[in-house]
N, C-alpha and C positions, 0 to 999 in steps of 0.2 A: 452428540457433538456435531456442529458444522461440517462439512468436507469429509474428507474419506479418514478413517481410523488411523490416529497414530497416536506414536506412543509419547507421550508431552516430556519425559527427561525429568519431572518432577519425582524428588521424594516423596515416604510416605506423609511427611509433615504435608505438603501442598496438597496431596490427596485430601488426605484430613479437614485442610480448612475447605476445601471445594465443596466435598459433601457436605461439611457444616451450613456453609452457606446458600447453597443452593437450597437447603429446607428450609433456610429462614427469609430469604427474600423474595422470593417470586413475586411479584404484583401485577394486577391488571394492569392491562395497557390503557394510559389516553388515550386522548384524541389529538390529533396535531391542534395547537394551539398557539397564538402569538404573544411571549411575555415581556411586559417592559419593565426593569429596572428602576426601583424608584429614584435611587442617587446610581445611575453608571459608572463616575467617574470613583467612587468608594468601592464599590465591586471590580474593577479594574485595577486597584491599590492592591485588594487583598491576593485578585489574581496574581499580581506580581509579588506580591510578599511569598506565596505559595512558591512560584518557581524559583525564586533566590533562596529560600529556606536554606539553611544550614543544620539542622536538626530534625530526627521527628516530629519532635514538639512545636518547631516553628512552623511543620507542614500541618499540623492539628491545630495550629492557633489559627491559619489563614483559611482554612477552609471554615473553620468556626463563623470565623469573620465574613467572609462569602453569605454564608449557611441565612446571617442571619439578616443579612443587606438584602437578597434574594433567592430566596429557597427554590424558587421554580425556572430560574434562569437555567439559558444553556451553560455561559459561561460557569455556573455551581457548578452543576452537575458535571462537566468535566472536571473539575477538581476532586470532585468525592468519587468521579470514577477511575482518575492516578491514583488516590490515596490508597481507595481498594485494592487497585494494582501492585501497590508499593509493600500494602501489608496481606498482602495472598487470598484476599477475597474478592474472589474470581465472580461470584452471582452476583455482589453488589457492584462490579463493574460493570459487569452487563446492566444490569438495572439502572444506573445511571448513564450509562451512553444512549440509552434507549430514552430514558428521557429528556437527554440535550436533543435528540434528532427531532422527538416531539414537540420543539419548539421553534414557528418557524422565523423568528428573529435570529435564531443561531446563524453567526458568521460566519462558521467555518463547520458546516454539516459536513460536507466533503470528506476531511478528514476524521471528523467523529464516524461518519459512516465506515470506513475503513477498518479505523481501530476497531467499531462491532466484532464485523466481520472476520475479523482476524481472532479473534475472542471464542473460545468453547465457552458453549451454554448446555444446559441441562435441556431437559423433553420438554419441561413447562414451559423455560424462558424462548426454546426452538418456534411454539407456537406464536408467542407475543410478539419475537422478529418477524416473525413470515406478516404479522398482519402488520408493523411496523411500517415492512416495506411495501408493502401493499398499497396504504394510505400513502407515503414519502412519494411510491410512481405514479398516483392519479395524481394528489392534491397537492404536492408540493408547489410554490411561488417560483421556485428557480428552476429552468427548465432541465438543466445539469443534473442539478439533484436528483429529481423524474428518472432521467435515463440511469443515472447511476444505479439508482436503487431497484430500475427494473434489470438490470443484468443480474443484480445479487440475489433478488427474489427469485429471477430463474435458475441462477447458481443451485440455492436453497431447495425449490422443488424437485431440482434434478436431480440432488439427496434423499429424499423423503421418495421419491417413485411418484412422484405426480404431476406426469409428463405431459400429461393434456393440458392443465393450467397452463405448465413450463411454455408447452408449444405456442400459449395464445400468448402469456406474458413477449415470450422473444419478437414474434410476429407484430406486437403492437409499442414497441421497443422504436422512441422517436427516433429520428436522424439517420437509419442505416440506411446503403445504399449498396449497389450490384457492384460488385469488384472482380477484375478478369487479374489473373497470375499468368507471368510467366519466367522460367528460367529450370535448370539453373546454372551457375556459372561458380567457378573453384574459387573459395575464399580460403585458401590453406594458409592457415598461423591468422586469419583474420586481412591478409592485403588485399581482397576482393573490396574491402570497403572503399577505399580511398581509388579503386582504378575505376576511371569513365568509361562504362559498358555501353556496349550499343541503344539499350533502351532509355539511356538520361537524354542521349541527341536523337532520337527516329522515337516517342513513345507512343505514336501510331499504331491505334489497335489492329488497325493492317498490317503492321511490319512485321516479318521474319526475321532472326539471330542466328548466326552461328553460334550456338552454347558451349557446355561442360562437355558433352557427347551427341552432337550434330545441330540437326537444325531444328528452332525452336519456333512456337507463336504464339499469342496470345488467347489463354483459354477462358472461354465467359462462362457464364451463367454456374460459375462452380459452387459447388456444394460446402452447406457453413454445416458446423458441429452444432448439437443439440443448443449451445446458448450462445446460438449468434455469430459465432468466429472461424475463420479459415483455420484447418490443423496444418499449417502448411507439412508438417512431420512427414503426413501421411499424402499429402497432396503434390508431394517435390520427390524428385529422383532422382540421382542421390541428396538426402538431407542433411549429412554431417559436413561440414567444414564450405557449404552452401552459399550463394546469392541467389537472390529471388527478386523479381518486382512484382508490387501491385499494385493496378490503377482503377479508378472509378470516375463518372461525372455526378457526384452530389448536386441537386438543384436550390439554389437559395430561392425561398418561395417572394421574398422582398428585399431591395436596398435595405442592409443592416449589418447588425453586428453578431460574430458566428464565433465557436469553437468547432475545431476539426480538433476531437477526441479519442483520439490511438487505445489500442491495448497491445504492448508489443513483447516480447521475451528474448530479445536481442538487440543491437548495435542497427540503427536505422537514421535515414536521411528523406525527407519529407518538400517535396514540392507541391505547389499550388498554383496554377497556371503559368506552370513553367517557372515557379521563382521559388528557389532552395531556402527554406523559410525554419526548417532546423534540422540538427544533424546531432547523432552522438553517436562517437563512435567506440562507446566503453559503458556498458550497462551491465553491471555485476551481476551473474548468474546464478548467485545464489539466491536473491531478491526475484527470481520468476520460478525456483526449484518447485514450489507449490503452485503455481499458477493456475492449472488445472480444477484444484477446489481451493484457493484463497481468491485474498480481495485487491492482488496486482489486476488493475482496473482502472483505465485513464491516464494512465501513467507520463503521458505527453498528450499536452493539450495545446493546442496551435490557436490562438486569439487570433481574427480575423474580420477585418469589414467590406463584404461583400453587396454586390450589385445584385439585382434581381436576377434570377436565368444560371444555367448551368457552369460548372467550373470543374474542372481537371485536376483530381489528386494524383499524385504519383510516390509511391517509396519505397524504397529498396532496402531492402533488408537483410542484412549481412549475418549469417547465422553460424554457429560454431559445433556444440552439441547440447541436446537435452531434447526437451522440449520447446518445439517450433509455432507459437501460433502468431495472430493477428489479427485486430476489429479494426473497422472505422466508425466514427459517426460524426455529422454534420449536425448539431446543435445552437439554436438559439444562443444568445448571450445575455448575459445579465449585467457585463461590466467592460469598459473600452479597451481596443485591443491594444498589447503590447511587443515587442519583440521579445521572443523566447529562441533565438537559434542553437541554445546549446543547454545541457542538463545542471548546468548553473544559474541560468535563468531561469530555467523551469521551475528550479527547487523554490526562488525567489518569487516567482508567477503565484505561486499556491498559498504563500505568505503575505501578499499583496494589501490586505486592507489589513493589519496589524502595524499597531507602531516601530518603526523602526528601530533595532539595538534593545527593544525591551525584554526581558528574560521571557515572557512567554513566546515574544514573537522566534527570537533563537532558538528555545525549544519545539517549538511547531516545525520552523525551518528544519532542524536536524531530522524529529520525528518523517519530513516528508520525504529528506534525501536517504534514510533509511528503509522508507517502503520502495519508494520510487527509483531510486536508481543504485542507491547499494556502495559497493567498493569504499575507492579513496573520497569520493565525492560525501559518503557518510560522515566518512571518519573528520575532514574538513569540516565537515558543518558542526559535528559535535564539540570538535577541536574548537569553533569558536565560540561555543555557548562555555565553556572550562574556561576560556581565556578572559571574559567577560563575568564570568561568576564563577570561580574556581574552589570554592567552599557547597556551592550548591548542591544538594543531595539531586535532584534531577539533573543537572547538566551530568554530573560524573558517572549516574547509572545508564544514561544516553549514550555518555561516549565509552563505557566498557562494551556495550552491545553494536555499537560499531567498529571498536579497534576488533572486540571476537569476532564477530562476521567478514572482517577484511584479514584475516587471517594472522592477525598480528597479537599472538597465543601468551608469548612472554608479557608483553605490555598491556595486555588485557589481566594477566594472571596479577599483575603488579595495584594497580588500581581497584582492581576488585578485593586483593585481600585487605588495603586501606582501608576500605570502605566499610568491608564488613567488621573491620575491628570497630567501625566507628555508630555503623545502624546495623548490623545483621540482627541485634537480638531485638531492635523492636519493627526491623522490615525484613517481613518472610521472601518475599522477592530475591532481594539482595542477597541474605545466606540461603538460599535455593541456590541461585545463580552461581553462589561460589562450590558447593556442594558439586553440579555441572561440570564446574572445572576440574573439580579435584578428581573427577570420575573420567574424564578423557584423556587418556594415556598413559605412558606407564607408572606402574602403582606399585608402592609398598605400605602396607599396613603394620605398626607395631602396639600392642594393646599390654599396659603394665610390662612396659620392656620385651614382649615376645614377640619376633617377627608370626602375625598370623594369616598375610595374603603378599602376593608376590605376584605382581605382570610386569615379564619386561616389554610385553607386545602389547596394546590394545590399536585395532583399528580406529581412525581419526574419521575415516565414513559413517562408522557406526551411529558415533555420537551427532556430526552435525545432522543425520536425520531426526533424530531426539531434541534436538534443541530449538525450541520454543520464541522466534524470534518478540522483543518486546513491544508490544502494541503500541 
């Protein structure tokens, strides 16, 4: 599996189809390849008859229809790798995300990459990824993509123990730049974020601070973790209930159009020659709980059109507990800048070339405010793909996995058992998922009238390290 061992919260049922499937599908890898659509506008029909679907059978008719309009398209291949997802065959998703990414007409790799990532595979499918990302970080067309997939591939070898790769990977990794830290300053209950510290008005790499416990200054040339990123964790003292800033001068090599691409695990605010260009000050912590070995990655992306010659990042980063890191990168663009100053924008930035109000584009929308920023902002966005298609088997499994991640147990437990009255017996997903529920807290069991298990206690920790957020 990807990332460090844990336990997936699945049944034996989902065990069962995993091993099933994982012996039936593995296939060689393409090559990245660019495929065209012979009618687009008919495979974008069936795409949306898929995410409206009201039934299994309607989500098996659209993908049919897809299947047979263009079989090598990215756009397919994301659909047969929901479906997989929906009915618990976990290898044929991977097998099909992997080949939407080999396609470099796909719109929206970005997010296909993620969903991988986020994805356990087996030891065969493990090698297929690694060379996946391999070709995605030399030859891909979008420079974004490139970087992305070289973070993941270093992710990857830095599982596997092969760390010399890892090393050349991160080192030939576009866009990074030397970033000095300094701080920290007391954000207790989170109000450090909203007060103007010394370093927003003086961010002179010469200036000194009065801080949290004396005098502070700007430390350079500091040390990244094996794939590329400040631990600030390990790098700030004290780290709990923390502020930090850090700055760099990124060089645009020409007049053009840039992304400045964050990885961040906290509540942060982002200047660019001096001008506050986006801010959130609520980025759900459980959406970075894996950070470490998943694919929270890019997670704020600053659209930009810069001048030739150096320019000044600055952000500050307001941290509470967990885990503390943070990247930057300076990257080419592939598409005209926009204003993103807030994590509503942002969600809206990553859905940008999608039709507007179409059920795919909603469901992408949701899927992104659920990787990316988590909380209430999820739950919204799922909120309005139900309110738009309120029969839809993907909107409603969307937003159970957002109301359960924002902690809202009752009205997750509500919707989820509709649902599964209504697809559990032909979507192993779905009654998994409810399975899940019925397994985090307190529990009585009665089998032919006999009481035969009894918890009044179970811990609610337990289980969300168990739970399997959905791809």
């Amino acid at each position: 599996m990807n990332g460090s061992s844990r336990a997936s919260g699945r049944a034996a049922l989902g065990l069962a189809l995993l091993a099933v499937a994982a012996t039936a599908c593995v296939s060689l890898r393409p090559g990245l390849r660019e495929v065209t659509a012979p009618d687009a506008a008919a495979l974008d029909a069936a795409a949306e008859a898929f995410f409206r679907a009201e039934t299994p059978a309607a989500l098996q008719r659209a993908v049919a229809q897809a299947r047979a309009l263009a079989p090598d398209a990215a756009l397919t291949h994301e659909l047969l790798a929901l479906e997989a997802l929906l009915e618990g065959r976990e290898a044929d998703e991977v097998r099909h995300l992997v080949r939407a990414l080999t396609d470099t007409a796909n719109p929206t790799p970005a997010l296909h990459l993620h969903l991988l990532m986020m994805t356990e595979f087996s030891f065969a499918q493990r090698a297929e990824v690694r060379e996946l990302l391999r070709d995605l970080s030399e030859s891909h067309p979008r420079p974004e993509v490139r970087s992305l997939a070289a973070f993941h591939l270093a992710s990857l070898l830095t599982s596997e123990g092969r760390l010399a790769e890892r090393d050349a990977v991160v080192a030939d990794q576009p866009g990074r730049f030397p970033l000095a830290v300094v701080g920290t300053w007391d954000n207790d209950q989170g109000k450090g974020f909203d007060l103007v510290l010394a370093p927003e008005s003086r961010p002179g790499l010469d200036q000194t601070y009065e801080g949290r416990f004396g005098r502070l200054e700007w430390r350079r040339d500091v040390p990244l973790d094996p794939r590329g990123r400040l631990e600030l964790s390990s790098l700030m003292t004290p780290s709990r209930f923390a502020v930090a800033y850090v700055q760099g001068q990124p060089v645009a090599p020409e007049d053009g159009l840039y992304q400045l691409r964050l990885m961040t695990t906290g509540p942060l605010k982002v200047w660019v020659d001096g001008a506050l260009l986006f801010s959130a000050p609520l980025l759900e912590r459980s959406v970075f709980d894996n950070v470490l070995e998943r694919s929270v990655f890019d997670n704020v992306v600053v659209p930009l059109k810069l001048s030739k010659g150096p320019h000044t990042v600055l952000v500050k980063t307001a941290h509470k507990e967990g885990p503390w890191s943070l990247a930057a990168r300076l990257v080419p663009a592939s598409s005209l800048p926009v204003a993103v100053p807030d994590v509503e924008r942002q969600v809206d930035f990553h859905v940008r070339g999608l039709p507007p109000k179409a059920a795919r584009t909603l469901a992408h929308r949701a899927l992104w405010a659920h990787h990316a920023v988590g909380g209430i902002t999820s739950v919204k966005a799922a909120d309005e793909f139900v309110r738009a298609f309120p029969a839809s088997v993907v909107s409603r499994v969307l937003q159970v996995e957002a109301v359960w991640f924002n902690q809202e147990r009752g009205r997750a437990a509500d919707a989820l058992a509709a649902l599964d009255r209504e697809v559990g017996d032909a979507l192993a997903f779905v009654r998994l998922r409810q399975l899940r529920l019925m397994t985090t807290g307190p529990l009585k069991v009665w089998v032919d009238g006999a009481l035969l298990f009894s918890a009044p206690l179970l811990e609610r920790s337990v289980f969300d390290n168990v739970a399997r957020p959905l791809r």
